[in-house]
C-alpha positions in Angstrom: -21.4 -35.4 -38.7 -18.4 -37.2 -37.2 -17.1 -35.9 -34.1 -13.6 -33.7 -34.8 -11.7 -35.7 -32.1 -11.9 -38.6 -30.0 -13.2 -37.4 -26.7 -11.0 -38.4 -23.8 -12.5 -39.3 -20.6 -10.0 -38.9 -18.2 -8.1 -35.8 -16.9 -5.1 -37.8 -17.6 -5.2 -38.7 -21.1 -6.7 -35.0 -21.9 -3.4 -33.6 -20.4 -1.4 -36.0 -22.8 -3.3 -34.5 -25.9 -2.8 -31.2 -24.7 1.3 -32.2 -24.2 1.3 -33.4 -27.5 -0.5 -30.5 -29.1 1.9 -28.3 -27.8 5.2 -29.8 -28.7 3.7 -30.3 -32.1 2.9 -26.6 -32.0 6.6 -25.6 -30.8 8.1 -27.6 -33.3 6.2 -26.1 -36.2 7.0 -22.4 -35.2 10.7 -23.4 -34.6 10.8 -24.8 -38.2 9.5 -21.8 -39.4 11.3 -19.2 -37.5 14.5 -21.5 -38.4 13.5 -21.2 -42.6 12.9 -17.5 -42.6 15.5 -15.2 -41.9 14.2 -12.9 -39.4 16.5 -9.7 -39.1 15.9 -7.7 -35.8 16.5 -4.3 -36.6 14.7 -1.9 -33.9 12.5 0.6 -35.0 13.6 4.3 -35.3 11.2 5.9 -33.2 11.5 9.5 -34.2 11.2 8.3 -37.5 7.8 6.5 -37.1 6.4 9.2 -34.7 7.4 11.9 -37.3 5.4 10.0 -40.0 2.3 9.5 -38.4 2.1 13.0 -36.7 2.5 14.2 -40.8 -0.2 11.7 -41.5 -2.6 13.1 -38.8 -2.2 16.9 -39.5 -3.0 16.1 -43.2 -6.3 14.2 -41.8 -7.7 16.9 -39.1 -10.3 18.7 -40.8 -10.9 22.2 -41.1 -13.2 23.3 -37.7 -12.7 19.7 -35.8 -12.0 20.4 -32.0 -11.6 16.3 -31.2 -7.5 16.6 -30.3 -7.4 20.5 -29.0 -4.8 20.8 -25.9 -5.9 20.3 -22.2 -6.8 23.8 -20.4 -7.3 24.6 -16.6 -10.3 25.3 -16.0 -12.2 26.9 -13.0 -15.9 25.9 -11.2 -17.4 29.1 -10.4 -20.0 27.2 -7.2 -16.8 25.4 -5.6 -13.9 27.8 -6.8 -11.9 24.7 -7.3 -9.3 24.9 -10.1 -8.9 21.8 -12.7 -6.8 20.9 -15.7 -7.9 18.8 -18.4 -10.6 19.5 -21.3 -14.6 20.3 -20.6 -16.2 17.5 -23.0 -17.7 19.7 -25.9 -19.3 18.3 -29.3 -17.7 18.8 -32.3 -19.5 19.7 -35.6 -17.5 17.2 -37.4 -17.2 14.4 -35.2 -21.0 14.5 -33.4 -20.8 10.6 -32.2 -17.4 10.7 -30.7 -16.8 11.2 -27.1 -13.7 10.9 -25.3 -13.9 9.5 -21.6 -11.0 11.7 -20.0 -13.3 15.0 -20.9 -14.4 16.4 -17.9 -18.7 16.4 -18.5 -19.1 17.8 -14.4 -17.1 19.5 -11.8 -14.4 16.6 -10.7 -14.7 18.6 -6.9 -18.6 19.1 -6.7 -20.0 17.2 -9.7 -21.3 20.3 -10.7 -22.8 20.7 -14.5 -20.2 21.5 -17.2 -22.0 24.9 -17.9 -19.9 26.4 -14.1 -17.1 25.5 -15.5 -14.7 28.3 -17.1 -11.0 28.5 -18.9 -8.6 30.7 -17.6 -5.3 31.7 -18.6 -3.3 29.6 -16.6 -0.6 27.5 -17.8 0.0 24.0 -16.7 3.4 24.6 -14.6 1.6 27.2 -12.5 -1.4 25.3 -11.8 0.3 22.1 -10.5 2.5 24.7 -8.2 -0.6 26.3 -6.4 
């Protein structure tokens, strides 16, 4: 098989193909941008958020638990109060785990099994 370029040996003649691959490149992509009428028309963003939160209701199943709201939580050895979710399986969804679930006590690294939901909300927490 014949070599796909000519190997340079010096560092000077390699930075000369690499100057000459890049104007070449430059050139093309201004030829093209120049041919093709781009419009730049920004997004709608309610629009697109609106669409694809319509999009996921209609794809949760029926008894999945993988986007249910953060909680705070308490650890009954440390009595320290947390907010965020206790990582749980779901029935639906067994392989997936999300990394900001909390599998341990963030105070004592204490298991997941001392840590309990109460009925605070999420103003009141970060208050206290």
């Amino acid at each position: 098989m014949a070599p796909r370029h000519k190997k340079k040996n010096s560092l000077n003649d390699r930075l000369e193909l690499v100057r000459k691959h890049n104007a070449s490149a430059a050139e093309v992509i201004l030829q093209s941008s120049s041919q093709s009428k781009i419009t730049n028309t920004p997004l709608r963003k309610d629009h697109v958020s609106q669409k694809q939160t319509l999009e996921l209701e209609q794809l949760i199943p029926e008894g999945c638990i993988c986007h249910r709201e953060a909680k705070t939580f308490v650890c009954i050895f440390c009595k320290m109060f947390s907010f965020g979710r206790i990582a749980e399986m779901c029935s639906i969804h067994p392989n997936v785990s999300y990394l900001m679930d909390f599998t341990c006590c963030p105070y004592c690294s204490g298991p997941s099994e001392h840590l309990h939901m109460v009925n605070m909300e999420y103003e009141r927490y970060f208050k206290t």
